[in-house]
N, C-alpha and C positions, 0 to 999 in steps of 0.2 A: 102730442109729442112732449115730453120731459126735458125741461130746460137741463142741462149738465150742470151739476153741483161740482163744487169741488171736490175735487178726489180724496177719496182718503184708501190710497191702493194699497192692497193686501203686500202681504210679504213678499208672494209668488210670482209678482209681476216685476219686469226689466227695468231700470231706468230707461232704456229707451221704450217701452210701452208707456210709461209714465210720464216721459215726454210727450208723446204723443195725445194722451188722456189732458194734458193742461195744455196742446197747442189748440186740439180739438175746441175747448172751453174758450178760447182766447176767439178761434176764427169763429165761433157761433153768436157772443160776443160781439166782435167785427160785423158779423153779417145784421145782427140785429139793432145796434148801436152807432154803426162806423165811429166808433172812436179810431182815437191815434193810436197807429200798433205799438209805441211808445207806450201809452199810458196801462196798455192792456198786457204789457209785458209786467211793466212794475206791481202792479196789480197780481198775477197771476203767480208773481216769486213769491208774493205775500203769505200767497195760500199754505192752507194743513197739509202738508206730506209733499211737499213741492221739492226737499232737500234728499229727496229721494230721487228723483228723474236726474237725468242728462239735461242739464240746463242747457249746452252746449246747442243739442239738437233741439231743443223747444223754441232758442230762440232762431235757430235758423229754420226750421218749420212754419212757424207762428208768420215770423218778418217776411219769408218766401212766399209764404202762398197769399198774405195781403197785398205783395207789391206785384203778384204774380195772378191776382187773381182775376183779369180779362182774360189773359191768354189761356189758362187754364178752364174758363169757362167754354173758351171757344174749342178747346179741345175736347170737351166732355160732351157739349149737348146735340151732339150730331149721333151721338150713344144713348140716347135718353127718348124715354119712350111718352114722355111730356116737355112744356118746356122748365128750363131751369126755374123760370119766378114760380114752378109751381112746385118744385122740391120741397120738402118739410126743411129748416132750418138746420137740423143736424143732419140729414142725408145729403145735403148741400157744402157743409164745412167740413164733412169725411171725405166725397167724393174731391172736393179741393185741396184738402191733405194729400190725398192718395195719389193723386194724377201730379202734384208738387215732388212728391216722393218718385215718383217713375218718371217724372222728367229729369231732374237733377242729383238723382243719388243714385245712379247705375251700379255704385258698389252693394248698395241693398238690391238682394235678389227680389224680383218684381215679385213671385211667391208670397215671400216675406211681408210686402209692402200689401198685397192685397189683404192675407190672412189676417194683418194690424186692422187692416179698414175693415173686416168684419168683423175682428172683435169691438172695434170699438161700435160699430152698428148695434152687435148683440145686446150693448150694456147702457147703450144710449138712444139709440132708434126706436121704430115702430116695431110690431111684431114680424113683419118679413122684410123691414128695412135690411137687412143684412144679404140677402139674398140677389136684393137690386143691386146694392152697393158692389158686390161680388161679379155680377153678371157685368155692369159696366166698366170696371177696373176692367177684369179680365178683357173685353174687349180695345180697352187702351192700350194697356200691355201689349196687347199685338200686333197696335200699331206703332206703337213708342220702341216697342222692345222685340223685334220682328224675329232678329236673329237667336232672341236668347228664348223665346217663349217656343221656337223652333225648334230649338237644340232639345228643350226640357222634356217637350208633348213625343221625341222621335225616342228617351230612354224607357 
């Protein structure tokens, strides 16, 4: 598995994808390190192409999912067809972005919040890391997001 570099995103990509590309680095970081989400913050402004992203939402991603990340795990690995300590490092700080994102930002369509976690799987993960990541969101989403994953799958 490929440690994430810092980003250096294309044109093509959202500040908010590009947020998510340096909270990503920050929680892999966190899971590898536990440094202070403090320090991983200042750190991560630092970076090439950082002035790019929504700082806004990096830092409420990044600070969410470390102060969030028991209950978020206890949310995912009842979806997981190993246990967590046996995640690769980056399918482990995608899957805890993503379940971060569908719990507290119901304005983001879960859609949305999934398709993010596989790209970032595609560009950072194993070779079918994206697929997992995909299969287990989806399945949280429809517990998180009962009503609205209802409404989508019934158009």
């Amino acid at each position: 598995m490929a440690k994430p570099t810092h980003a250096n995103p294309s044109n093509n990509r959202s500040p908010r994808h590009r947020a998510r590309e340096f909270a990503l680095q920050g929680v892999y970081e966190w899971l590898l390190n536990r440094d202070d989400a403090a320090v991983i913050v200042e750190h991560i402004r630092q970076a090439h192409g950082f002035d790019k992203a929504d700082g806004e939402h990096f830092a409420v991603l990044l600070n969410g999912t470390i102060a969030n990340a028991e209950n978020l795990r206890a949310g995912i690995a009842p979806l997981l067809d190993r246990p967590v300590s046996e995640l690769s490092p980056i399918e482990h700080a995608i899957l805890l972005l993503g379940a971060f994102e569908l719990t507290n930002h119901i304005e983001i369509p879960y859609r949305v919040v999934i398709n993010e976690a596989v790209e970032l799987a595609k560009s950072f993960g194993g070779i079918d890391g994206h697929k997992f990541v995909n299969g287990v969101l989806d399945r949280l989403a429809a517990k998180l997001r009962e009503r609205e994953v209802q409404a989508d799958r019934q158009k």
